[in-house]
C-alpha positions as a Python dict, from the first residue, in 0.01 Angstrom:
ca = {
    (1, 'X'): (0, 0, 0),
    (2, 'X'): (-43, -183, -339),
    (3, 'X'): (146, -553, -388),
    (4, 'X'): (130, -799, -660),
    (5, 'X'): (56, -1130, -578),
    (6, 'X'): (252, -1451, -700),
    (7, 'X'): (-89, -1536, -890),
    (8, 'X'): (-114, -1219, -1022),
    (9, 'X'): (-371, -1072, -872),
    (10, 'X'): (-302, -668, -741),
    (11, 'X'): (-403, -609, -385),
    (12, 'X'): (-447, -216, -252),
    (13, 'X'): (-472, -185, 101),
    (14, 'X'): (-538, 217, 227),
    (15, 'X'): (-539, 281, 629),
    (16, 'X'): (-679, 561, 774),
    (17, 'X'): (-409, 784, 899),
    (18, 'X'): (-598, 1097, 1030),
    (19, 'X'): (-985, 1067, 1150),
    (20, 'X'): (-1229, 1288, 1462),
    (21, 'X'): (-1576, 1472, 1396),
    (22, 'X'): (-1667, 1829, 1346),
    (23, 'X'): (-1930, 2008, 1601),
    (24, 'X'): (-2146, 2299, 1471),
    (25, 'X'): (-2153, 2611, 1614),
    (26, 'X'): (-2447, 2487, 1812),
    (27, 'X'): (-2285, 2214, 1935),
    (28, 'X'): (-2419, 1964, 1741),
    (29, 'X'): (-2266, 1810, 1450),
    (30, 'X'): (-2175, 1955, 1142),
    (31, 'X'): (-2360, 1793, 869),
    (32, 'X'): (-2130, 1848, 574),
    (33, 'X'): (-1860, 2041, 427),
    (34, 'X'): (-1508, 2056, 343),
    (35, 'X'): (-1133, 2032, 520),
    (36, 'X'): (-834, 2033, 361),
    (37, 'X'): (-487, 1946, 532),
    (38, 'X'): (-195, 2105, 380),
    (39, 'X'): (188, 2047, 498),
    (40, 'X'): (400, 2280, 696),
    (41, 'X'): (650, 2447, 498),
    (42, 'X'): (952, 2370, 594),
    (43, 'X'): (872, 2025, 849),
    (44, 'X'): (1234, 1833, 708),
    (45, 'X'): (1059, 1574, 533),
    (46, 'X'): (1265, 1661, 188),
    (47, 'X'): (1638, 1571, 214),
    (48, 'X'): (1876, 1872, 208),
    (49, 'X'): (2036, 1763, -101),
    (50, 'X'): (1736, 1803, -295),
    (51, 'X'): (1548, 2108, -379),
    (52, 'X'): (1252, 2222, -192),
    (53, 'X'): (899, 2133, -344),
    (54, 'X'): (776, 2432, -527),
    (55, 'X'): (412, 2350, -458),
    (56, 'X'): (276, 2185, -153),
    (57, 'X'): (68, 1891, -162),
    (58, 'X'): (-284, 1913, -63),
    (59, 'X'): (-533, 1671, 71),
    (60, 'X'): (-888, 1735, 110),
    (61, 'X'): (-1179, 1520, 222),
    (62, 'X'): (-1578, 1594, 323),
    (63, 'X'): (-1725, 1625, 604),
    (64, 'X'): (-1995, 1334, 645),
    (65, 'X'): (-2361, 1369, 732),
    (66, 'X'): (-2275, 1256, 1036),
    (67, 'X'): (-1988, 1479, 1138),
    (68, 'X'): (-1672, 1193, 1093),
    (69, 'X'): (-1454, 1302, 838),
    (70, 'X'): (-1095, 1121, 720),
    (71, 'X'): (-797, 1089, 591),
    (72, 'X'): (-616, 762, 405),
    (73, 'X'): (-260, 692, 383),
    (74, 'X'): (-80, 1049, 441),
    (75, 'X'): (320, 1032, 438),
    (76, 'X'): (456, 1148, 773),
    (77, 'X'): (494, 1498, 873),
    (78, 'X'): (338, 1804, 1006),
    (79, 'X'): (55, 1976, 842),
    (80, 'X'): (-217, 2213, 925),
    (81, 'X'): (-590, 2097, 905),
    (82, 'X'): (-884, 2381, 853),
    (83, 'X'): (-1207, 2378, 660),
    (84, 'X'): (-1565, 2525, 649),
    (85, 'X'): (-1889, 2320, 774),
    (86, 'X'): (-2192, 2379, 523),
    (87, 'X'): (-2329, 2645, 650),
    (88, 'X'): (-1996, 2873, 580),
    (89, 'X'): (-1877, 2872, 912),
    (90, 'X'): (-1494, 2837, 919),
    (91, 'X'): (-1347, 2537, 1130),
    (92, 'X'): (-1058, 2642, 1347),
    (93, 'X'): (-687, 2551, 1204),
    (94, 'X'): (-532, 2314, 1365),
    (95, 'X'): (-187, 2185, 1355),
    (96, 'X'): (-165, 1773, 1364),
    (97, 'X'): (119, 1540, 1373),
    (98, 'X'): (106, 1223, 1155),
    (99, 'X'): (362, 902, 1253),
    (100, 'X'): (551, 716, 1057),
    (101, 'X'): (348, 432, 933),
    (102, 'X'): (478, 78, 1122),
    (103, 'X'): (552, -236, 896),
    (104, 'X'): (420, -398, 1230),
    (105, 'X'): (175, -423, 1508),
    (106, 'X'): (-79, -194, 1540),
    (107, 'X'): (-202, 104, 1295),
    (108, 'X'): (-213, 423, 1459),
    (109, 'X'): (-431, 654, 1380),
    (110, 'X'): (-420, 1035, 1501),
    (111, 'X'): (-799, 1146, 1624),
    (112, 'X'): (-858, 1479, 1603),
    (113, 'X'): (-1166, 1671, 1647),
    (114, 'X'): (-1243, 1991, 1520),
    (115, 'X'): (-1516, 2258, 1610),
    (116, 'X'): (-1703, 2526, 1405),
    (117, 'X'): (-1672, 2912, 1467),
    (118, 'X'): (-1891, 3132, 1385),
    (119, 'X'): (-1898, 3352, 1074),
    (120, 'X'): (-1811, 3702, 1171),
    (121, 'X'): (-2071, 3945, 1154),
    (122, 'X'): (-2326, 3669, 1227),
    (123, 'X'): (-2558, 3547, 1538),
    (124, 'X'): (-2569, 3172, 1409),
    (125, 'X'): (-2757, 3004, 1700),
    (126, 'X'): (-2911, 2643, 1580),
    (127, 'X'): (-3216, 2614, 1422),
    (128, 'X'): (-3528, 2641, 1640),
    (129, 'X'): (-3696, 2339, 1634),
    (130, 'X'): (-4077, 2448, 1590),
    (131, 'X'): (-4322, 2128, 1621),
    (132, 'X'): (-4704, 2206, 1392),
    (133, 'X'): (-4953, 2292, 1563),
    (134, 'X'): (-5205, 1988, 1619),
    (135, 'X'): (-5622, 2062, 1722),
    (136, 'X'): (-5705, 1928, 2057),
    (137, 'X'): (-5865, 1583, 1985),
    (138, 'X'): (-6246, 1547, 2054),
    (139, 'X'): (-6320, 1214, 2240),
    (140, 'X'): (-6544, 997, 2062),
    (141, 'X'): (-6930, 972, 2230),
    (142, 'X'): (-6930, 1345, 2356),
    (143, 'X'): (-7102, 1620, 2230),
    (144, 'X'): (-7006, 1976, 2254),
    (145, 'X'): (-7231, 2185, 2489),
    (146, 'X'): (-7325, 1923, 2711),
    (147, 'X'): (-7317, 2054, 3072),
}
């Protein structure tokens, strides 16, 4: 929501209208990649005396290095949210509801969180963790051999 001021000064205030996390296929988090959220055709947000949109609006956001992703200031309705992680693998599509935004009390914001599938074809497990191989350490005053 933008609003001029009486001293002229332009405020812009954004709220976060759609927000979760994305797990791996591991089940940790994902550490990146991309979801869009595009409306269902045909929800009744346009009136019926106007003509349908020919193209739907998208929205598309990142998936943080931490696995939160979201959205700012969507418009009611109903719209589907799906996306790949950064490895490729495709995030489930989900269908999400978003309110009407209140002129008062408290913001609402939809949490949704979204897992990872596999890609098909592939045997994604998580990375194996491997730790270097360190030498035994030799105490300090012995000597090797004694016995």
């Amino acid at each position: 929501m933008t609003t001029v001021r009486a001293d002229g000064w332009t405020v812009a205030r954004s709220r976060v209208s759609l927000a979760g996390r994305v797990t791996a296929v591991g089940g940790g988090v994902a550490s990146g990649g991309l979801l869009d959220l595009t409306p269902v055709p045909g929800d009744g947000r346009h009136n019926a005396a106007s003509p349908p949109r020919v193209t739907a609006r998208r929205y598309d956001t990142r998936i943080l290095a931490d696995g939160l992703y979201f959205f700012v200031d969507l418009p009611a309705g109903q719209y589907v949210l799906k996306g790949q992680d950064d490895r490729g693998n495709e995030i489930k599509a989900q269908q999400v509801s978003i309110p009407p935004a209140g002129g008062t009390g408290p913001l609402h914001v939809v949490s949704m969180d979204l897992g990872a599938l596999p890609k098909a074809g592939s045997d994604e497990r998580p990375p194996e963790r491997r730790l270097p191989a360190v030498p035994p350490r030799r105490r300090r005053g012995s000597k090797s051999g004694d016995g």
